[in-house]
MIGUFI-593283 format. One record per residue (C-alpha): residue in three letters; x, y, z. Coordinates in pm, 1 decimal, decimal comma. Layout:
# residues N
  residuo        px        py        pz
      ALA         X         Y         Z
...
//
This chain:
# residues 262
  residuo        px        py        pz
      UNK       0,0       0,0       0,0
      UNK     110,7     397,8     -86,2
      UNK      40,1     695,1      36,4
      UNK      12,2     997,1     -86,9
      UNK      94,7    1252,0     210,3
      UNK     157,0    1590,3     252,3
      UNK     497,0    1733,8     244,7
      UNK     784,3    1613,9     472,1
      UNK    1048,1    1772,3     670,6
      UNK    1270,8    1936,7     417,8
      UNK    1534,7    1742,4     245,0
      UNK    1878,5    1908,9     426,0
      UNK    1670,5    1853,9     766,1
      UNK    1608,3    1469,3     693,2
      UNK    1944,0    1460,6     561,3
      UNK    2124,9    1616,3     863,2
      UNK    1881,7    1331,7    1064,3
      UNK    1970,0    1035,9     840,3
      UNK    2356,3    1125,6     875,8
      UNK    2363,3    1145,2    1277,0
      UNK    2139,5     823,3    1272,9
      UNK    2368,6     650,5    1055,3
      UNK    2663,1     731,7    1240,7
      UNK    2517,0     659,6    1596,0
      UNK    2384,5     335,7    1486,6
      UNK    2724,9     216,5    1316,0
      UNK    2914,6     329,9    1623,0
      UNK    2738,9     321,9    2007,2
      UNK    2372,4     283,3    1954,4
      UNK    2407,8    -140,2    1914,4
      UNK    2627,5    -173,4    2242,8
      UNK    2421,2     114,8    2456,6
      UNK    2147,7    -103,1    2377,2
      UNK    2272,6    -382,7    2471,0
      UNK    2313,7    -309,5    2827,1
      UNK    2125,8    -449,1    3103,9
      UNK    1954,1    -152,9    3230,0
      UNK    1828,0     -69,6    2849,8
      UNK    1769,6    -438,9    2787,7
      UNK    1534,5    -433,6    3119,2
      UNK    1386,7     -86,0    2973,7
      UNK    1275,2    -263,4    2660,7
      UNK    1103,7    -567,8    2860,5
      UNK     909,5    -332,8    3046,5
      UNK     786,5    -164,5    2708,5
      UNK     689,3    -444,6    2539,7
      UNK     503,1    -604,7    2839,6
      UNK     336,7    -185,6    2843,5
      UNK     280,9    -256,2    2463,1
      UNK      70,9    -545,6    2502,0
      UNK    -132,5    -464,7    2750,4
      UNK    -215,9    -136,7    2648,3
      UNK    -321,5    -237,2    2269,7
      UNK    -431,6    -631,2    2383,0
      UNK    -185,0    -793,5    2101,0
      UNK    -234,1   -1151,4    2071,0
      UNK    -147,0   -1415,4    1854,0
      UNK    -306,6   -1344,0    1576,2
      UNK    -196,7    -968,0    1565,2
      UNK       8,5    -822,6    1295,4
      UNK     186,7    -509,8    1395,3
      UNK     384,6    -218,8    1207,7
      UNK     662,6     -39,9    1426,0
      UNK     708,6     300,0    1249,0
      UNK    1055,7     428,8    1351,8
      UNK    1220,6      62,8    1441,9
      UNK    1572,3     171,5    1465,6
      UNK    1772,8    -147,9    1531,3
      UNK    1474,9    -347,2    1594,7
      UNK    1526,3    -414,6    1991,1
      UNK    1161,6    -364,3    2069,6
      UNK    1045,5    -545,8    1760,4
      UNK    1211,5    -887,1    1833,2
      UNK    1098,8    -896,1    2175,9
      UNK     738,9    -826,0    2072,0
      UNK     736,4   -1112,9    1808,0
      UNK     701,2   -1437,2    2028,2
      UNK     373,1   -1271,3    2132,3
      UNK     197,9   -1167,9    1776,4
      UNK     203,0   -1318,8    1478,1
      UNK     372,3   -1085,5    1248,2
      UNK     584,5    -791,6    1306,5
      UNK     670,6    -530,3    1001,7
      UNK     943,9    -250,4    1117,9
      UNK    1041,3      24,9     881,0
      UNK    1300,9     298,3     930,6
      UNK    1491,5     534,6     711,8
      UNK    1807,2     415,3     810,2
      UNK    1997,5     162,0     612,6
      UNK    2254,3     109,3     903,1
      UNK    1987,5      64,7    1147,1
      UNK    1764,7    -228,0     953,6
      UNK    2117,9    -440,6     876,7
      UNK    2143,4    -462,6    1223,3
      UNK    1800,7    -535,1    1300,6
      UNK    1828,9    -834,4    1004,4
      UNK    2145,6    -961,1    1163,8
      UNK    1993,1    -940,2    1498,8
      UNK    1688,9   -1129,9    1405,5
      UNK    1889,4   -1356,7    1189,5
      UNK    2093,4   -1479,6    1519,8
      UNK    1840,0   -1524,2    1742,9
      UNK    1634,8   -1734,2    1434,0
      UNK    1316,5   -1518,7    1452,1
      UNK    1127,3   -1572,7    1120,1
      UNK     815,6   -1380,2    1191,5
      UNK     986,2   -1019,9    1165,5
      UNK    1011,3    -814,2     859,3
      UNK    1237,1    -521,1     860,8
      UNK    1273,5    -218,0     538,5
      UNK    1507,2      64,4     515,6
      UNK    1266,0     312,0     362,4
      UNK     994,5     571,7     451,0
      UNK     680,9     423,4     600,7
      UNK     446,1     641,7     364,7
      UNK     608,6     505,2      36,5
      UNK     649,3     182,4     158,5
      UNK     415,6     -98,3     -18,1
      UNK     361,2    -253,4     343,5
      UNK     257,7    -617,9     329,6
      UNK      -4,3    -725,1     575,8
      UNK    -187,5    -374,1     571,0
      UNK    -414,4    -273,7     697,3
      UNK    -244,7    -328,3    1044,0
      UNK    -398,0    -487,4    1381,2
      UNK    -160,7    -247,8    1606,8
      UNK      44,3      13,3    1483,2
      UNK     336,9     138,5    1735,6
      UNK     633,7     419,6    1704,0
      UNK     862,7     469,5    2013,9
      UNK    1020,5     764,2    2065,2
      UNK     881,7     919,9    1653,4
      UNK     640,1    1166,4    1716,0
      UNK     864,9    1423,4    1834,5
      UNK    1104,4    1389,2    1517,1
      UNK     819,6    1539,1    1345,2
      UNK     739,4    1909,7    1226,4
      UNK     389,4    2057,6    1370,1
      UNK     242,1    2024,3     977,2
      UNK     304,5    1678,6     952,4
      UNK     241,4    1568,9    1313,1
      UNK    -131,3    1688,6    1219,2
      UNK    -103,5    1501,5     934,7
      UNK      21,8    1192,8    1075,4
      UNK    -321,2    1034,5    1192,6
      UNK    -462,1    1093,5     824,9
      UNK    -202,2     848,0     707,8
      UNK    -200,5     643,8    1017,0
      UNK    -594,3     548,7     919,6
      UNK    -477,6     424,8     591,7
      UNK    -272,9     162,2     753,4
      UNK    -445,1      85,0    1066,4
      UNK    -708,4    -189,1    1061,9
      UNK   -1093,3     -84,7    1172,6
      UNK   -1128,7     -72,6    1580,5
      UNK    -679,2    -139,5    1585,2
      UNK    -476,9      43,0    1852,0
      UNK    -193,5     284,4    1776,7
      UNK      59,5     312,1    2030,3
      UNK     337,2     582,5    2099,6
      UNK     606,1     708,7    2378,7
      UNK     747,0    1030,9    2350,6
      UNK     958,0    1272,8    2572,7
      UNK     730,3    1530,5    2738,5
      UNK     801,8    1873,8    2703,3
      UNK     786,3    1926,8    3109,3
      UNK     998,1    1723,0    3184,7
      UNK    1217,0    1742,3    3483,9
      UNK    1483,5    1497,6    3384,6
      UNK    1534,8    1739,4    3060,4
      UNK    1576,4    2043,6    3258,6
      UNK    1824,5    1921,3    3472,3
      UNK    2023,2    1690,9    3203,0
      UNK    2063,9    2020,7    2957,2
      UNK    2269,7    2131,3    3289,5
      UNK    2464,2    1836,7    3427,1
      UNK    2489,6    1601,2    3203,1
      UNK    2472,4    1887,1    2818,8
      UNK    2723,4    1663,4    2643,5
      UNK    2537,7    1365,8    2698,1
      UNK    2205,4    1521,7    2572,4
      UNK    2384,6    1647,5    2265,4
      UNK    2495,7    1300,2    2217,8
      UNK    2149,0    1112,2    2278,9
      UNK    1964,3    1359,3    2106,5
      UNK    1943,0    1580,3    1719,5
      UNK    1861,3    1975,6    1710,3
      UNK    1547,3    1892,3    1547,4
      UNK    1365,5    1704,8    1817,4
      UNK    1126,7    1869,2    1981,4
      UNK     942,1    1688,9    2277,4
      UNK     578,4    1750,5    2318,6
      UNK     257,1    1872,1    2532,4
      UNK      56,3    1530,1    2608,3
      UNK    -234,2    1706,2    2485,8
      UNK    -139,1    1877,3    2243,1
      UNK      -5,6    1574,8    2037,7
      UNK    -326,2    1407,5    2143,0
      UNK    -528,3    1676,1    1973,5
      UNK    -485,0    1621,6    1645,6
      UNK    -545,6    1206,4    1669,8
      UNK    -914,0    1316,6    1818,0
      UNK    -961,4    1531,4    1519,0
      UNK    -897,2    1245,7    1294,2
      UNK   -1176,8    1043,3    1499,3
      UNK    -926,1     854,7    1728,8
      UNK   -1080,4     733,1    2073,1
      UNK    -748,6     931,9    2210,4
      UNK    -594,4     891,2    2548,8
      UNK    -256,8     949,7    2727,9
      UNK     -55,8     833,3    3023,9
      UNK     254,7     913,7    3146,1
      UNK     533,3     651,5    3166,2
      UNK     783,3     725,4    3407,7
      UNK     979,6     997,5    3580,0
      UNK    1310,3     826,9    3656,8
      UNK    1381,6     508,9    3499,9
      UNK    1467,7     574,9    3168,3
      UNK    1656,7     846,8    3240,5
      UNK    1849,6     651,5    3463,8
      UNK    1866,4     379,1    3191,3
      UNK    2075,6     675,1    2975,8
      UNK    2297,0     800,6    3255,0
      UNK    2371,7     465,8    3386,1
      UNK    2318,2     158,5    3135,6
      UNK    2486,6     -88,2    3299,7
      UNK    2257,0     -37,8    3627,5
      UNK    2018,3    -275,9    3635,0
      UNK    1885,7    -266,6    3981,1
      UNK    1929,7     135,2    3917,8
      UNK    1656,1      46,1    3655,0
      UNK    1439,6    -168,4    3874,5
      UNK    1407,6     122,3    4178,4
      UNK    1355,8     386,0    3929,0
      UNK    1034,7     157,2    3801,2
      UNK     921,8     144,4    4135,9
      UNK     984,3     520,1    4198,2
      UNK     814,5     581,8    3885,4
      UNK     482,0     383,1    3975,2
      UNK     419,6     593,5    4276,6
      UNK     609,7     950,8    4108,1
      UNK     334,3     930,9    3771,0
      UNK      46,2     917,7    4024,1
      UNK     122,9    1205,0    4228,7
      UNK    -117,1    1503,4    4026,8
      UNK      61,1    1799,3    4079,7
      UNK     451,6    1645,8    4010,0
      UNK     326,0    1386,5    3733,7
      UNK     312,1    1635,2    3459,7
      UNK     724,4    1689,2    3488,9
      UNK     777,3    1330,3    3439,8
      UNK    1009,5    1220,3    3168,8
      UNK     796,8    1039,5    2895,4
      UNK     446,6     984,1    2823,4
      UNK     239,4     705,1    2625,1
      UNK      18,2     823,1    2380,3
      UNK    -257,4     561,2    2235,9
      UNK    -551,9     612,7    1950,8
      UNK    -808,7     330,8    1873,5
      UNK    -944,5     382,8    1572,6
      UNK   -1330,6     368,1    1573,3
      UNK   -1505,4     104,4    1341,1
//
């Protein structure tokens, strides 16, 4: 299936992306990754993923965004088809190697944009993109649920986590920790109001709700990745910190999640 969408960042924008993509994932991305505080991140995600959107066996998701496909694999023993697409060429090699190793056959991963792409399987049980939204311009983050309809089966779930623009952990890592943010992060990111990125999925008839995901943990996860238990307490910090009203809208990330209405 194509799309026919509305213009996209410009070209030297996407271009200056692409590069500092391809370079992080052919240099640290794989091995940050692969740490046990960032493995024990992911595990929490996916088990967030499922239970949020109700995947089964019989689902067939899209991940819009995939990087190097860490999510992805560990979602697949639980659906029956996962489809990952991401722009960088770098970044789907190593998600094909990875799967490749650990002999997962129900993945499919393509280094291309997800609006050209003719995606097999569409229209899509669950569509998810971690950490995407905030990549994208205003213009085509409105625009986004248009095409996400086109793609997304009758009455499936559409699943995102994004940075929040309050965030505390922001505030204070631009100060401490500014090489580290420049590192982790482009200049064209832009992390977002909760409602405000919710607004435009409610336009486009989305049953539209939003939760926030933690405060500490990930965070944590970035400063320390070899911390596991560091990890585990900032979960459980994070389970009471997101409930509290008047401190859970600095928290660090937030989940964002459409069902789109039969």
């Amino acid at each position: 299936m194509s799309l026919d969408c509305p213009p996209i960042k410009p070209a030297a924008v996407l271009d200056r992306e692409l590069a500092y993509y391809e370079s992080a994932y052919s240099s640290y991305i794989p091995g940050l990754f692969a740490q046990p505080a960032v493995v024990q991140f992911r595990h929490y995600l996916v088990r967030r993923i499922l239970g949020v959107t109700g995947a089964c066996a019989e689902s067939r998701v899209l991940s819009i965004g995939c990087g190097i496909g860490d999510t992805e694999l560990l979602l697949a023993p639980h659906v029956a088809h996962v489809t990952g697409v991401d722009l960088s060429p770098v970044a789907i090699g190593e998600a094909q190697r990875a799967a490749t190793t650990r002999a997962i056959s129900n993945v499919h991963f393509a280094a291309r944009s997800w609006q050209s792409s003719q995606l097999a399987g569409a229209p899509f049980d669950i569509v998810i993109a971690i950490f995407f939204l905030h990549h994208l311009p205003i213009a085509d983050l409105h625009a986004f649920p248009g095409q996400l309809k086109q793609v997304l089966r009758n009455a499936g779930t559409f699943y995102a986590l994004d940075p929040s623009a309050r965030r505390l952990s922001g505030f204070l890592g631009e100060r401490l920790v500014p090489k580290l943010m420049r590192k982790y992060q482009t200049d064209n990111e832009h992390p977002l109001v909760p409602q405000l990125a919710a607004a435009p999925f409610r336009a486009a008839g989305f049953e539209t709700f939003t939760r926030w995901f933690d405060f500490t943990s990930t965070p944590l996860a970035g400063l320390f990745p070899a911390w596991k238990a560091g990890y585990r307490l900032g979960r459980l910090l994070d389970e009471g910190l997101t409930r509290v009203p008047l401190l859970r809208q600095f928290s660090s990330n937030f989940e964002l999640i459409g069902r789109k209405r039969e």
